[in-house]
N, C-alpha and C positions, 0 to 999 in steps of 0.2 A: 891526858889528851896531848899528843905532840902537836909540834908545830907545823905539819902538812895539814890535819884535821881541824885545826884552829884558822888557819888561812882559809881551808876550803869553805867551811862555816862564816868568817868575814865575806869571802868572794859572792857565797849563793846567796847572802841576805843582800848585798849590794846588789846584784841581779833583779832579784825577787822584787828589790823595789822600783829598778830602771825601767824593768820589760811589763809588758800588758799581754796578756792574750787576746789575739784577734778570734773573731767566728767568721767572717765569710771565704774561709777555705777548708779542702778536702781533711785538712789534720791538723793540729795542733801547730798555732804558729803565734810567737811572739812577739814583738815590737824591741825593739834594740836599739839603746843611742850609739851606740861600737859595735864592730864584728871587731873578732880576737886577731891580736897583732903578732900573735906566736904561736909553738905545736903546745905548750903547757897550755895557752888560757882558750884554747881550742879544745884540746880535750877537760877542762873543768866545765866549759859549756856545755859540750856535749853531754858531759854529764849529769848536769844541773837541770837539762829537760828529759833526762834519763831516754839519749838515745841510745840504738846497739847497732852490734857490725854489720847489723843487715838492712837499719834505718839509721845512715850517716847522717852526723850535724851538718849542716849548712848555715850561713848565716852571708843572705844575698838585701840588694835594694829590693823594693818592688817595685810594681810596675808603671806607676808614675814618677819613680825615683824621688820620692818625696822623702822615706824613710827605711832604714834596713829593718831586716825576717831574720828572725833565727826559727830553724823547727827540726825535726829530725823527718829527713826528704823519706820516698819510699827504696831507696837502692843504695848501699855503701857509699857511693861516691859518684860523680862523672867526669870521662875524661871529656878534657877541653882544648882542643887548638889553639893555634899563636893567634893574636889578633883578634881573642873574641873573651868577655865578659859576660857573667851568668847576671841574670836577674828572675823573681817569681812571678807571675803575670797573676791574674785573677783570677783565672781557670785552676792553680793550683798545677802548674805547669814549670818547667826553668824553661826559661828562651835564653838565645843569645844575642849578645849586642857587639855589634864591628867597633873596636874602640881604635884603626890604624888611623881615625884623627885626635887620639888625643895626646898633648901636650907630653905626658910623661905618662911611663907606669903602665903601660900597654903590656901585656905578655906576648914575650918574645919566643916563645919553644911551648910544645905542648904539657900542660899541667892537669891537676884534679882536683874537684871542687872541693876535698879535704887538705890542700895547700894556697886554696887563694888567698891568706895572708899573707902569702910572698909575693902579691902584689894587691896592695891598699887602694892604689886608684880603683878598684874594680867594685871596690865598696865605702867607696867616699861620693857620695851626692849631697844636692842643694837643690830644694825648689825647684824640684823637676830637670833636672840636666848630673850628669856626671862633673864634678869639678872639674876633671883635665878636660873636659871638652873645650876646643877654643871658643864655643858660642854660647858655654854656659856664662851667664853673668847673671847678676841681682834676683829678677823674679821669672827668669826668662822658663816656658813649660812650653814652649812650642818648638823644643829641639829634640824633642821626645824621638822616638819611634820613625823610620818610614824606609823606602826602599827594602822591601823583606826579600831573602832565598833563603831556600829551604836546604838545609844539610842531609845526610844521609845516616841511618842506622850505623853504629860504628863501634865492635867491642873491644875494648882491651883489656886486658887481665880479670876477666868478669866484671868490670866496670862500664859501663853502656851510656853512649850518649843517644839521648833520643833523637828523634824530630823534632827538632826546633826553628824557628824562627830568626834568622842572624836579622837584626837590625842598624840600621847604618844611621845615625842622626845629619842633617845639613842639607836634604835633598830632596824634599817635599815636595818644591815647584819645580824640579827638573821633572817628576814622575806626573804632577800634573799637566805642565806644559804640555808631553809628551803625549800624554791621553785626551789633550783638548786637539792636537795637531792631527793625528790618526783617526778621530771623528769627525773634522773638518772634513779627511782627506777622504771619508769613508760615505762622505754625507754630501763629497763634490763627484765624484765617481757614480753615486746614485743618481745624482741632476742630469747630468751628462748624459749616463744610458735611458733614461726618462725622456729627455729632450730627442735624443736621436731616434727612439721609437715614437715618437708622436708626430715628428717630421716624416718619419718612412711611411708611419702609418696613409698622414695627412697628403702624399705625395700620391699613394697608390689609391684613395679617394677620387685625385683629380685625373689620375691617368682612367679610372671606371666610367669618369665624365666624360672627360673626351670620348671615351669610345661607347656612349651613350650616343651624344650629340651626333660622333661623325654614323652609327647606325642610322640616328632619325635622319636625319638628313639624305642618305642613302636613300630611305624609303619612302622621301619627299619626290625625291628627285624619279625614281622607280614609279610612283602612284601618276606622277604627271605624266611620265611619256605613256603610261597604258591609257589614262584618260583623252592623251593625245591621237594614241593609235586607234581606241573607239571610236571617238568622234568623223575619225578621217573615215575609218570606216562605214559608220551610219553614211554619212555625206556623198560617199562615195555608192553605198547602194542605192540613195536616192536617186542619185544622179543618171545612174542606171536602169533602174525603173520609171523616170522621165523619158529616157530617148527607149526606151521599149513601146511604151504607150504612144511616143511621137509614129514610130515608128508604123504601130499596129492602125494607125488612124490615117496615117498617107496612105497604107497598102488599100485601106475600108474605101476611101475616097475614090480611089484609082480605080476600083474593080467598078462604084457607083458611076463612074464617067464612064465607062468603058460597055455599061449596059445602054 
């Protein structure tokens, strides 16, 4: 037995006793107190959960950053842009995380998820926060996650970044502020048009009344002069049938005096 085969025998029994295997994801994943600081103890990893070149090791936080995964993912590798750290969500998915506020250890040029031991902050957490974050401290878990955009499909050299999720920690209440202001504004806008139609409505009510009112009246004023005009008229034929009969009764008289 040489001395490669004797180390690797050392290494996988230390392994074997540090990692656990998790069940609530799509494949084989393990519990890690380190991900590998080098390409040797990278690929003894990889080998130790007997990944191959077409299910590359990874060995990411998850997704409450409470503690790092190793598993062998479903694709060789992913490329990754400057500025963004890999993490395994729960769905059994890598997302990424905007790490341009942390302290130190950010990747500066684009790499692949089978070189992020050339930078350790991207798999150094604590109780929920990345250490170089500036807001991770003691028990802090509400620096998690928030402000998400989404990336786009992106191949190179056969390596594929999915669809992921970039996450930015620090601005939680900028995103809710943001969404309580836009429903205010959305919900003063509705009052407004609400108010203004029940004023028009209420306006065009009163202009039907008036022209209610000014009809009746109209046909007050119209009922009285024909009751007017009748009247003068009956009075007036009486008055004429008076001096007809005055009339008829002098002539009667006249003719009786005259006999």
């Amino acid at each position: 037995m040489d001395y490669l085969q004797l180390h690797l025998m050392i290494y996988s029994t230390i392994l074997f006793l540090e990692c656990r295997g998790l069940v609530d994801y799509q494949f084989p994943v393990f519990s890690t107190k380190s991900c590998p600081k080098n390409n040797d103890e990278w690929n003894e990893r990889s080998a130790f959960i007997n990944c191959t070149d077409s299910r590359g090791y990874m060995c990411l936080p998850n997704e409450m950053f409470t503690e790092l995964l190793e598993f062998c993912y479903t694709s060789p590798g992913i490329a990754i842009i400057k500025g963004l750290c890999l993490y395994l969500d729960n769905n059994s998915s890598t997302e990424l995380y905007d790490c341009d506020t942390f302290l130190k250890g950010c990747p500066d040029k684009l790499y692949y998820s089978y070189n992020v031991y050339e930078y350790p902050s991207c798999s150094a957490v604590r109780q929920g926060c990345f250490i170089a974050e500036p807001s991770c401290v003691g028990t802090a878990t509400s620096y998690k996650t928030s402000n998400p955009h989404v990336t786009n499909v992106t191949e190179t050299r056969g390596i594929t970044i999915h669809n992921t999720t970039i996450h930015h920690g620090g601005s939680t209440w900028v995103i809710i502020i943001g969404l309580i202001i836009i429903i205010a504004l959305m919900c003063a806008a509705f009052f407004i048009q609400l108010c203004y139609h029940r004023n028009k409505n209420r306006s065009s009510r009163n202009r039907l009344q008036v022209s209610y009112e000014t009809v009746d009246v109209e046909g007050r004023h119209q009922m009285y002069h024909q009751i007017r005009y009748l009247i003068h008229s009956l009075t007036k034929d009486v008055q004429d049938d008076g001096r007809d009969a005055d009339a008829s009764l002098m002539q009667s008289n006249q003719s009786t005096n005259d006999h």
